[in-house]
N, C-alpha and C positions, 0 to 999 in steps of 0.2 A: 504494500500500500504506500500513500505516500507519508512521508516524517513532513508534520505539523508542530508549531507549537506546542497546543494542544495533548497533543499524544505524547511530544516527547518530554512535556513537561512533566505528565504523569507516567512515565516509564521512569523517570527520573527520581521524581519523587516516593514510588515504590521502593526503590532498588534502597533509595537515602533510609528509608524506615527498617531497613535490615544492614546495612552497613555507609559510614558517612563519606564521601567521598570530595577528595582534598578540594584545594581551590584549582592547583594545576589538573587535575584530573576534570575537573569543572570547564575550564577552558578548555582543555582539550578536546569535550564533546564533539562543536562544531569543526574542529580540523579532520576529525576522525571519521564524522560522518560526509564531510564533504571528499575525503580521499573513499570510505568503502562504497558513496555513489558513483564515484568516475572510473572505481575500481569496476563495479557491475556493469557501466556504461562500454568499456572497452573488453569485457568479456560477451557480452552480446555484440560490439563491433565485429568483434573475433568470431562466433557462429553466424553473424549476418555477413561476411568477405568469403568463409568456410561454405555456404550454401552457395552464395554467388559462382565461385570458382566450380564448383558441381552444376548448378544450373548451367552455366556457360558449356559444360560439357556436353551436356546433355542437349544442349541445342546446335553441337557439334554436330554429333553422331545423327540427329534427329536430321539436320541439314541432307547430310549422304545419304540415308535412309530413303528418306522422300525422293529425294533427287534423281537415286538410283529409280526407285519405283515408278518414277513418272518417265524419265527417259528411255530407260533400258530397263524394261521389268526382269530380263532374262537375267540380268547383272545381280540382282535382288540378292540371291541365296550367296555370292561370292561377299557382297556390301556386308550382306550379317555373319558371316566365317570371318570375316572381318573385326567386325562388333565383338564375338565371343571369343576369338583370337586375344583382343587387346584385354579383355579382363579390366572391365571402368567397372569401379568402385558401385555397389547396390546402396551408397546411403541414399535416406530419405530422400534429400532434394534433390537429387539425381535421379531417381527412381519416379518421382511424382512428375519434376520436369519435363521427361523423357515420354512419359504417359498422356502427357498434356498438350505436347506436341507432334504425337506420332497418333493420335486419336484419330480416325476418319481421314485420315489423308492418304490415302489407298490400301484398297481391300489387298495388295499383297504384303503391306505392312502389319497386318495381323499375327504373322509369322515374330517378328521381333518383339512384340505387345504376350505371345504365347509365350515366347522364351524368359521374357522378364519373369510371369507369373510362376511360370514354373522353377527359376531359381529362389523365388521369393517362397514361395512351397517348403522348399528342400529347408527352409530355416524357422519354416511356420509361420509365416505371415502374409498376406492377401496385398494385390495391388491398391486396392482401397483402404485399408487399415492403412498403409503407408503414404496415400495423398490424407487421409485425412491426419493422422499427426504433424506429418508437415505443416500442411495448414494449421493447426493449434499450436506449434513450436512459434511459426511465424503469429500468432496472435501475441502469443505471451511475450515474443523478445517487445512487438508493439508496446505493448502494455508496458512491459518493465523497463522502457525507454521514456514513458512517456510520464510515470512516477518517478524517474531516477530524476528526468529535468526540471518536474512541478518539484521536487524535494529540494533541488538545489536552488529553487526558485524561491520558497518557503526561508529557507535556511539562508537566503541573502536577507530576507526582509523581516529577519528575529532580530530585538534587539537585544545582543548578547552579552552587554552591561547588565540589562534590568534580568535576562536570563540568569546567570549567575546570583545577581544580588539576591533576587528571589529563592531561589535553591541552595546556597551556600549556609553550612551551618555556624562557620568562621565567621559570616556577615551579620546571621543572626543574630550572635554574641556580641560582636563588636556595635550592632546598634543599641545594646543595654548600656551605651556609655550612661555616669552618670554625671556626666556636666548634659548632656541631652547635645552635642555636638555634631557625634559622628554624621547622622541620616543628616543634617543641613551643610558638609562637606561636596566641592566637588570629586569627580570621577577619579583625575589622577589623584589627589590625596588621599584619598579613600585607597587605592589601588596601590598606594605606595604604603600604606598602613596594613594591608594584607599582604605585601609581599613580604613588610620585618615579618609577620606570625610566622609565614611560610618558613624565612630563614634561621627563625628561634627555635621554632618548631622541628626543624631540620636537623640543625645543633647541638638539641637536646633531645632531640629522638622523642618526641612528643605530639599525640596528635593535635592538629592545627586546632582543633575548638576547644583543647585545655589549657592551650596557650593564651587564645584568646581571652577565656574566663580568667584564667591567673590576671591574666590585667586590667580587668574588670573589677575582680577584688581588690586589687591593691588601689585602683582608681576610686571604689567605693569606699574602701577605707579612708580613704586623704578627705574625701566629700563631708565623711562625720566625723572630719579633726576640725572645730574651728578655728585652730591657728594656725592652718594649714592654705599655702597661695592657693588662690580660685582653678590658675591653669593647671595645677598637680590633678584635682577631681576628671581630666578629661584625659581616655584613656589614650590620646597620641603622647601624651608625657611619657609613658611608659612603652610607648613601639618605638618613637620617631625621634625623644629627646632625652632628658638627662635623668630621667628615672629608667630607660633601658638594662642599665646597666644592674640596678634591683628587681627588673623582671628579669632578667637571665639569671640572679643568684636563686631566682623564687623557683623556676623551674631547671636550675642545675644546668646549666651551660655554660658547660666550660671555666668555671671555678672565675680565680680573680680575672685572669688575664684574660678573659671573655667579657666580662663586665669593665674592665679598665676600656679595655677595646671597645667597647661600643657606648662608652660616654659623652658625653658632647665637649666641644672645646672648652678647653680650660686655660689657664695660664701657662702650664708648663708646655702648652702646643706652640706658644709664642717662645720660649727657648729656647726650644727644638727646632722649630723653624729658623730662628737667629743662628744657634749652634751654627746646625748646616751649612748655613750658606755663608757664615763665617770660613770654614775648613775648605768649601770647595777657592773661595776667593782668595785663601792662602793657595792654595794647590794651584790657580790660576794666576797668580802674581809672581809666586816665589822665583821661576826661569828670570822671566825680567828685570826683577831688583835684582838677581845675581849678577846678571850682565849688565844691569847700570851701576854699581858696583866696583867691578872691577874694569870697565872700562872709561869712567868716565873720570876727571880729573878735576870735577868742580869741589868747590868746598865743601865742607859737610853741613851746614847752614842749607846751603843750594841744592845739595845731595839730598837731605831728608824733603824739601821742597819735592824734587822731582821720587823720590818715593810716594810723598801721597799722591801725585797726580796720577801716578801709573795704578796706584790702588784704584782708585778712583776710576778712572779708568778699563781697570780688571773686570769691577764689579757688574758691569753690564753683561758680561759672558757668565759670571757665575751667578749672577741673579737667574737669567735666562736659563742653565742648566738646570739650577738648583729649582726654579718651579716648573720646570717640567716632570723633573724627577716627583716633585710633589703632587702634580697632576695627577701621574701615572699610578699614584698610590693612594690618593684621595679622593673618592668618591662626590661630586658635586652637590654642596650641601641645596636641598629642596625644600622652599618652604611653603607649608602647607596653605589649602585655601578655600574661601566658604564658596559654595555654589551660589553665586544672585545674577545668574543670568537671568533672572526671569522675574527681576527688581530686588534694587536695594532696599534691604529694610530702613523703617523711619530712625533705628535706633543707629544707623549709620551711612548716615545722608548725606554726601559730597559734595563736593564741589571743583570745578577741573578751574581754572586762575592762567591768567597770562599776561605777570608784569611785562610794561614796553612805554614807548615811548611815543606821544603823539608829534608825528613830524612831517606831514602834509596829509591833503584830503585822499590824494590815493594808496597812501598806506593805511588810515583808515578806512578807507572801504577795503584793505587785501584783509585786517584786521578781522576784520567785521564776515570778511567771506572765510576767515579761517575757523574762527568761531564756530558758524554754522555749521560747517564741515566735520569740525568735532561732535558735534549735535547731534547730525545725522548717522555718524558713525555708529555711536552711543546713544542710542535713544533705549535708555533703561530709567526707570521709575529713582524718586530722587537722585537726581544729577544733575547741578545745576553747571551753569557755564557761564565765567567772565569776566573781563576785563580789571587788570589792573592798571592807572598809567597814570605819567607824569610828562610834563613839558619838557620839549630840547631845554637845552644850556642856554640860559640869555645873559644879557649884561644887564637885565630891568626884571621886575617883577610880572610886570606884563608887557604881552606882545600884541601888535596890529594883527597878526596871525591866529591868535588863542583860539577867539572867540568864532569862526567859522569854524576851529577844528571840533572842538566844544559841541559844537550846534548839530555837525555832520555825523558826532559819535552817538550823541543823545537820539536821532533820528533813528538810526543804523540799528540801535539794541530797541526802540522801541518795535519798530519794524519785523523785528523779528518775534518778541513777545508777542505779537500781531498772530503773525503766521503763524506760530508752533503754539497756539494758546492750546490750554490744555488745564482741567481744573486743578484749584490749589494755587500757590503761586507763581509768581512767573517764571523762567526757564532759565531766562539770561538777566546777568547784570553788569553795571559796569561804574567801579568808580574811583574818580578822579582826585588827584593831590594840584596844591599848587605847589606856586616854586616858593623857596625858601632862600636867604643869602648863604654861601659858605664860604669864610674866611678864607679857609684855606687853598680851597680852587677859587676864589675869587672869581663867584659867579653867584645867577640866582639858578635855581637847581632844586629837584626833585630831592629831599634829606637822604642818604643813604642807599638813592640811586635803587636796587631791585630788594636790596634788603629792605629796606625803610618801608617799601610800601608792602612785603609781605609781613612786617612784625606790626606796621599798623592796621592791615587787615588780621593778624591772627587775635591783635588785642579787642577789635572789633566783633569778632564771633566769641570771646569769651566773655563778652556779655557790657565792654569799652564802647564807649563815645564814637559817633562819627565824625570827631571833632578834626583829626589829621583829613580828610578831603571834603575838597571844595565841592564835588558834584558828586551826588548819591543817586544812580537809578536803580534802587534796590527794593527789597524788600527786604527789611531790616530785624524783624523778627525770624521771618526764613534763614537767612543770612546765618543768624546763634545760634539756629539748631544743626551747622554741620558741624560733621566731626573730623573730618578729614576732608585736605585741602591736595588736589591735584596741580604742582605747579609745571607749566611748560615756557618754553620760550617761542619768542611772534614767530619763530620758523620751524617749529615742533610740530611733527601728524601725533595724534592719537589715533592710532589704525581702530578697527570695528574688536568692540568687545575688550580691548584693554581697560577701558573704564571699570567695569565691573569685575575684573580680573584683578585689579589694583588693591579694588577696595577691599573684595573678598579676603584677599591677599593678608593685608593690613588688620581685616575684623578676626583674623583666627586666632582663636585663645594662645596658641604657643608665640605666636609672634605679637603679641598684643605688648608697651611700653612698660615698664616697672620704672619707677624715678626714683633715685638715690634720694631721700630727704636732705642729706646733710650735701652733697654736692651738685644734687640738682640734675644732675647726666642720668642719664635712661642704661640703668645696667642687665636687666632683661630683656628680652622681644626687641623690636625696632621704632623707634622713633618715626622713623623714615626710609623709605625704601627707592632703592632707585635700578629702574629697569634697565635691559640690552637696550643699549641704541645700535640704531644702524642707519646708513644712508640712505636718501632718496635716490631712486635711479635718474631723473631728470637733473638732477643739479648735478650729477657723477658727470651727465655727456654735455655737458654746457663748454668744457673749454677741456684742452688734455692734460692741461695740471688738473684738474679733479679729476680726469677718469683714471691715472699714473696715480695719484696716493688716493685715491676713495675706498679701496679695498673692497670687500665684499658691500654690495649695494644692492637697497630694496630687502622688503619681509623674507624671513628664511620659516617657512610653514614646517621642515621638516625636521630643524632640531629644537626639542625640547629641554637638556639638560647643557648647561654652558659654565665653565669650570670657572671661578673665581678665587685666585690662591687666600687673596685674606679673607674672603666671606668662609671657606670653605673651612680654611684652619680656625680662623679667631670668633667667629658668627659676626665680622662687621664688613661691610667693604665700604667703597671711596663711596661718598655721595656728586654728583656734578652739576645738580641744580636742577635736573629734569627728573621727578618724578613723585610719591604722595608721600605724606606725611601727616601723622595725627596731629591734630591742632594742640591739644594741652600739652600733652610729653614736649612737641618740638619747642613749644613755647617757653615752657618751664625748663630747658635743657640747652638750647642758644638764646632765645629773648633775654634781653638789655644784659648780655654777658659782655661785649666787647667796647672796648674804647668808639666813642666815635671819629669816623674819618680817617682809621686806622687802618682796614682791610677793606682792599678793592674784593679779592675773588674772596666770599667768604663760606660757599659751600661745603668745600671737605672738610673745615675744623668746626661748622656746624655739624655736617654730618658724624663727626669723631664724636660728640658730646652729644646726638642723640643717637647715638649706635643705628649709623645706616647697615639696612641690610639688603643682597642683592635679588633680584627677581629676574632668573636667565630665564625664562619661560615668556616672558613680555616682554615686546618690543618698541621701542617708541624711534617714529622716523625723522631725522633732521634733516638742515642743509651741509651740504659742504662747500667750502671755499674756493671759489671758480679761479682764484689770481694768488699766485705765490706772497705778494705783498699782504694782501687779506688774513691767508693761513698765517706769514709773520708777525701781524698785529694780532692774530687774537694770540697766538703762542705768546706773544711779550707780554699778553693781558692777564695770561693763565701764570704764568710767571712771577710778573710782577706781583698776585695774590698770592703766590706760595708764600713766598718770600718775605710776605707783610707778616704772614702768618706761621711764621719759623720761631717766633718767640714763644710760642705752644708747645714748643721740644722740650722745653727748659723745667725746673722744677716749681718756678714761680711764672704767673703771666699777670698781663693787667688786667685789672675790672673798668666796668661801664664807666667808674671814674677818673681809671687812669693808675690809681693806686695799685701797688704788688699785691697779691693773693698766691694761696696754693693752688696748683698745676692738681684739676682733677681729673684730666685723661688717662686711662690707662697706659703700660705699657705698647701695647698693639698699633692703640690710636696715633702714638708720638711715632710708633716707627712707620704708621704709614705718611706722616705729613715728613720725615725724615727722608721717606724713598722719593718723594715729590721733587725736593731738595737734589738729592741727590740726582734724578734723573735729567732735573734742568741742570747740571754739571758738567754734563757728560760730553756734551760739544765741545767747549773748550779744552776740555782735560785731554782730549784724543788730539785737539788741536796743537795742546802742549806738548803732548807726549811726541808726534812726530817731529815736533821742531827739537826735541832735545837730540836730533840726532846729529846737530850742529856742534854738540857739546863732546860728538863720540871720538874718537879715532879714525881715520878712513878706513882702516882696514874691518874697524867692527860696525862700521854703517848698514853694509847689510843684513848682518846677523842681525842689527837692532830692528829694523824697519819687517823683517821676516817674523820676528819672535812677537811684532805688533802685529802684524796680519794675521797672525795664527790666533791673537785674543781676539 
């Protein structure tokens, strides 16, 4: 018959009520039955080509037969000494064939019609017994072709997510979480949370649905400790995070070193990493300081000079080894996410932001059509959309200019609240700062530039004044109830479904913010997360400086896991200023921390203080830089902000006043604003390095400049 749903659901379900059967074995249904369909489809090929090649014979012999009988009937009796001569094969289809076409087609062909029946005799079966099986053979291969392809046709259009989820007795379990999490999870996190059972399960030689119940207990027990964090009660603590390493002593896996082993980063993963790359960078440098060493004749002042520079230098080869080597052994850390494709809930209601700058009428209407763009992309239930911005740089407080831009913008967002009306509040907003004096650039200016206006709208949604801008087209109460703020920049896509992807991302209890009371910095979950970028393909073929450094360009649909060396060891990576953040944690963890007027790029030492964390699964597309002058300027720009922001290494840094405080970054966070550092060095150090070859001997210039090309 044919494999339905239906039937195979309950074939399934029979079999499960006498023995449970895993998750992989679960999956495996549909491979299995998809290979024993095409298996049965190509064994009836094989008796349908097997009959063919007999019929064909048979309308061989049938050919001479008649042939002979019409032309030459005397020839007849020689045509069948012929026939019984060559001994063709009596199967069925050759035999019915044969019969079928030597019927009535002259009465001297009776003679060959006589002989079939009588060899058919000698083995006991009748010329009719044998057309009629044939024919029911040929019904039935019919038939079993025509349920092998309705099956495979069934079996394309099961949904073998909800297949599984349904039947799994792994999932049954794992939806007894009791935080009430698991079932409002999407697919992949879900499915990465039954692959740990699988592998614990495996480990400790345990069936998968007693694995799952052990962390279910230990989940339920943390839920009736009240002193106990809210995210410990939800049982991905115990698959996916730092309580693993308690469910693998619960079910005996593998004693310490199995529970060490599948803990989550700690401190001593940031030593280990240092170590490393420490040893390889000796091993990397030490030929070259040998032979700047002994070959060179400068003082030892100038000597130790060009030692660092060569370290310095080194370090790019050993950095690069050394996270490769860590790639290849560390698994990409994944972080979990709620399913709201199908809307966000009210209790986490977004907002997507795009500080910029108002600087003629048809950047605001590209504005205004990017906007939309995003809209459309993301049209899921709470999600709002818009506008942050501030005037060019003037030498006045106001411009002859302002006031048309002002007017054009105001239009633009209402315009759209127009079209995409939808009940509740409105969809889009947009609002505006004036300029300010600053002493220090000696201009009037937007305060703080792209900071400024996201910490005056974060203090605005936590419940602050609209008092920092000058134009409000909001809805101001809406406004307070987000909780998370999506920032992008004016040349940022938000592709279809990152919205909700983000949020989800963000609302999951293990990556949810914890804030240091005493320091303020988010030492749980993340702060702020910031997704894959990647290029636009149209800006890539704009000029062949962008399509020569764009690198891979346009969505990549096909990878889903993307390796991040500090997210994966330390749980933080770099933040770069594109992507969501929870409004209270990031507020209370970078708002009014830094000097003002202090730091142009102030992104990654925000992001260090609210533990950015990465999201390789989401993509957000930018532009890239069509003119080598362009890429130069923004590199001086990213640059320049490192380097503002190098005082963060140290043990003390300044406060909002200016005054020295304690340095609350981790170690991790200092060495990533240190590699920054270090990686804008790198030009010149190589630059130095080859000029020291003026300082060599001539006879060791090329060993020098060889022993460099090899780093």
């Amino acid at each position: 018959g044919v494999v339905d749903a239906g039937n195979l659901t309950a074939l399934v379900r029979a079999y499960q009520s006498q023995a449970p059967l895993r998750l992989g074995e679960l999956w495996a249904i549909p491979i299995m039955l998809r290979l024993t369909l095409i298996e049965n489809l190509r064994r009836v090929a094989y008796r349908i080509a097997w009959r063919s090649r007999h019929r064909d014979l048979a309308i061989e012999w049938a050919g001479r037969l008649t042939d002979a009988a019409r032309d030459e009937p005397r020839l007849m009796m020689e045509k069948l000494a012929d026939f019984v001569r060559a001994e063709p094969p009596l199967a069925t289809p050759f035999v019915s064939e044969l019969a079928v076409n030597l019927e009535g087609a002259h009465p001297v062909i009776g003679l060959a019609i006589q002989w079939i029946e009588q060899m058919l005799a000698e083995t006991g079966q009748s010329l009719e017994a044998v057309q009629q099986a044939e024919s029911q053979a040929q019904a039935a291969d019919q038939i079993s072709i025509a349920n092998s392809v309705t099956s495979l046709r069934e079996l394309g259009a099961i949904d073998w997510r909800q297949f599984v989820a349904e039947l799994s007795v792994t999932e049954a379990a794992l939806r007894q979480d009791p935080a009430g999490v698991y079932a409002a999870l999407d697919f992949y996190t879900k499915d990465r949370y039954r692959h740990a059972v699988e592998e614990l399960a495996r480990r400790g030689r345990r069936p998968e649905e007693s694995v799952a119940a052990a962390a279910i207990q230990l989940a339920e027990a943390r839920r009736r400790d009240p002193g106990c964090p809210e995210h410990e009660s939800h049982v991905g603590y115990f698959l996916v995070d730092r309580g693993r390493g308690e469910l693998a002593r619960r079910i005996g896996c593998g004693g310490r070193f199995c529970a060490g082993l599948l803990a989550g980063p700690g401190r001593a993963a940031f030593w280990l990493y240092l170590g490393g790359m420490l040893s390889l960078l000796a091993l990397a440098s030490a030929p070259v300081v040998r032979l700047l060493a002994a070959e060179s004749s400068a003082p030892d002042a100038a000597l130790w000079a060009m030692v660092g520079v060569l370290v310095l230098a080194a370090s790019r080869t050993a950095v690069s080894i050394w996270h490769w080597m860590v790639a290849r052994g560390v698994p990409p850390r994944i972080l979990g996410r709620m399913d709201f494709s199908e809307g966000i809930p009210d209790a986490h209601r977004s907002g997507v932001v795009v500080p910029t700058l108002l600087a003629s009428l048809e950047q605001v209407d590209g504005l205004l059509e990017s906007l939309e763009r995003h809209s459309l992309a993301n049209r899921v239930r709470n999600l709002r959309f818009g506008l942050l911005t501030d005037f060019v740089d003037a030498d006045a407080e106001h411009h002859v200019d302002d006031a048309p831009l002002l007017e054009r913008a105001r239009r633009g967002i209402r315009r759209l609240n127009r079209q995409y009306a939808e009940p509740g509040p409105p969809r889009f907003f947009w609002l505006h700062r004036p300029r300010v004096w600053n002493a220090g650039e000696g201009v009037w200016m937007g305060e703080e530039r792209k900071r400024g206006k996201l910490e005056a709208f974060n203090q605005l949604l936590l419940g602050g004044d609209a008092s920092a801008f000058s134009v409000v087209e909001a809805d101001l109460e809406d406004l307070r109830s987000l909780r998370y703020v999506i920032t992008l920049d004016s040349d940022t896509q938000l592709p279809p479904e990152s919205g909700w992807k983000l949020v989800g991302t963000m609302a999951h209890p293990l990556n949810r913010p914890e804030v240091d009371p005493d320091t303020g910095c988010v030492i749980r979950g993340h702060g702020v997360l910031q997704p894959r970028l990647a290029v636009s393909l149209p800006s890539a073929q704009r000029s062949p400086f962008a399509a020569c450094f764009a690198g891979d360009v346009g969505l990549d649909p096909y990878t889903r896991e993307v390796s991040n060396i500090y997210h994966d060891l330390f749980g933080e990576g770099q933040y770069v200023g594109k992507g969501i953040y929870e409004v209270r944690a990031f507020s209370a963890a970078a708002g009014n921390r830094f000097p003002p007027n202090r730091i142009l790029s102030h992104d990654l030492v925000e992001g260090c203080h609210a533990r950015c964390g990465f999201v390789g699964d989401v993509e957000l597309i930018e532009e890239t830089p069509t003119r080598y002058l362009a890429a130069a300027e923004r590199r001086h720009r990213w640059t320049r902000g490192d380097w503002q922001a190098a005082r963060w290494i140290l043990p003390s840094v300044p406060g909002p006043d200016g005054r020295a405080r304690r340095n609350p970054l981790n170690a991790a966070a200092r060495w990533l604003l240190f590699d920054t550092l270090r990686r804008s060095l790198l030009p010149p150090a190589w630059l130095a390095a080859f000029a020291f070859a003026l300082a060599m001997p001539s006879g060791a210039v090329g060993a020098w400049l060889a022993a460099l090309l090899a780093l």
